[in-house]
C-alpha positions, -999 to +999 in steps of 0.1 A: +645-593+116+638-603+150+630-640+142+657-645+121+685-636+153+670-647+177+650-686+180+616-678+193+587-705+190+566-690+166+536-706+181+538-672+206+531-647+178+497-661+175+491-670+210+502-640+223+475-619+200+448-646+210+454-642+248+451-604+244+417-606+226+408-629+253+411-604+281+391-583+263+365-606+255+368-612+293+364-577+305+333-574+277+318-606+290+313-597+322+299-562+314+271-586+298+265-603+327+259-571+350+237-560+320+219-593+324+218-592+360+205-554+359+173-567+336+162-594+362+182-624+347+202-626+376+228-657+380+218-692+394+233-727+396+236-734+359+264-703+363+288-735+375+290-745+337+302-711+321+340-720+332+334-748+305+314-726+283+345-704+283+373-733+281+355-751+249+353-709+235+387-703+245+401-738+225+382-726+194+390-698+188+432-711+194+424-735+171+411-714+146+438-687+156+466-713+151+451-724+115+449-693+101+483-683+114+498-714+104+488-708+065+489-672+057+522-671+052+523-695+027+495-681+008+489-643+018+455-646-002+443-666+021+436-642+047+409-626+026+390-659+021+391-665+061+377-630+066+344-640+042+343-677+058+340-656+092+315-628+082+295-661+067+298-685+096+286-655+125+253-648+104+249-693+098+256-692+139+226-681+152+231-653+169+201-635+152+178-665+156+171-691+177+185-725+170+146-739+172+132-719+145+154-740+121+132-764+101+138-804+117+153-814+085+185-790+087+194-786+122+218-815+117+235-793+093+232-759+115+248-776+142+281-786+121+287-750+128+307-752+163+297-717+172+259-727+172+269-750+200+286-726+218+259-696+212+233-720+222+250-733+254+253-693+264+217-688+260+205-719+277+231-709+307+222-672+309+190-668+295+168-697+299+189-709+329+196-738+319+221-767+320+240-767+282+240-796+261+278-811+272+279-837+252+281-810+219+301-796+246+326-817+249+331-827+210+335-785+203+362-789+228+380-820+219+379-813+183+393-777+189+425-794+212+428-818+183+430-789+159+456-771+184+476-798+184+481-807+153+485-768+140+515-769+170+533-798+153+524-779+117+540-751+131+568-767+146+574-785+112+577-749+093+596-737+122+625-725+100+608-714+068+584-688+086+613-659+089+627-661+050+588-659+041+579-629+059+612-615+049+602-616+015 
């Protein structure tokens, strides 16, 4: 009822739930790094790049955030097909396995997967203390600021028609 009396972007609804699971994330990251620290992997120069690590994460997962929230309410049924593509992309990302057991032939394809670069820039960072590979660096991160902004002017677009479908 809320959005209907009162105008409120309703880019914040979605933003507001992504900052919050940022904190957290946050708060559980740095846990990880006195667990890592604890185990004699403790920090060196390469630490200079996590800020960027963190930025590119941080733009994905708003892009992803915004997408999602931008279509669900046209299509409720939607929400259960981003759930599977999720489960499905975090066990294709890596985390299990090293990006170099992947035969030659298919890491082109593994790496289409923007988590892969991420996952891969934390471990070469904070594990193998290592510089990460920027330049898959920097096309996670523009790609997700394209995807943000374009999900801001879909929003913006369906400003109006968001209230009368969740009303309904």
């Amino acid at each position: 009822g809320l959005m209907s009396q009162v105008y409120l972007p309703k880019q914040v609804f979605p933003l507001a739930v992504i900052l919050m699971d940022t904190v957290k994330f946050v708060l559980v990251f740095l846990l990880l790094l006195v667990f890592l620290w604890s185990y004699g992997l403790p920090p060196t120069q390469h630490y200079l790049a996590l800020p960027a690590l963190l930025l590119s994460q941080f733009l994905l997962n708003t892009a992803f955030g915004l997408f999602v929230a931008a279509l669900v309410p046209f299509i409720p049924d939607l929400r259960f097909l981003f759930e599977a593509a999720l489960f499905l992309a975090f066990f294709l990302s890596g985390i299990f396995y090293s990006v170099t057991s992947m035969p030659e032939q298919y890491a082109h394809l593994f790496y289409l997967n923007p988590m892969v670069n991420l996952i891969d820039s934390y471990r070469a960072v904070l594990m193998y203390h290592q510089w990460p590979n920027w330049e898959r660096l920097a096309v996670v991160a523009g790609v997700s600021w394209l995807a943000i902004l374009g999900m801001v002017l879909f929003i913006r677009t369906f400003d109006r028609r968001y209230p009368r479908m969740v009303e309904s």
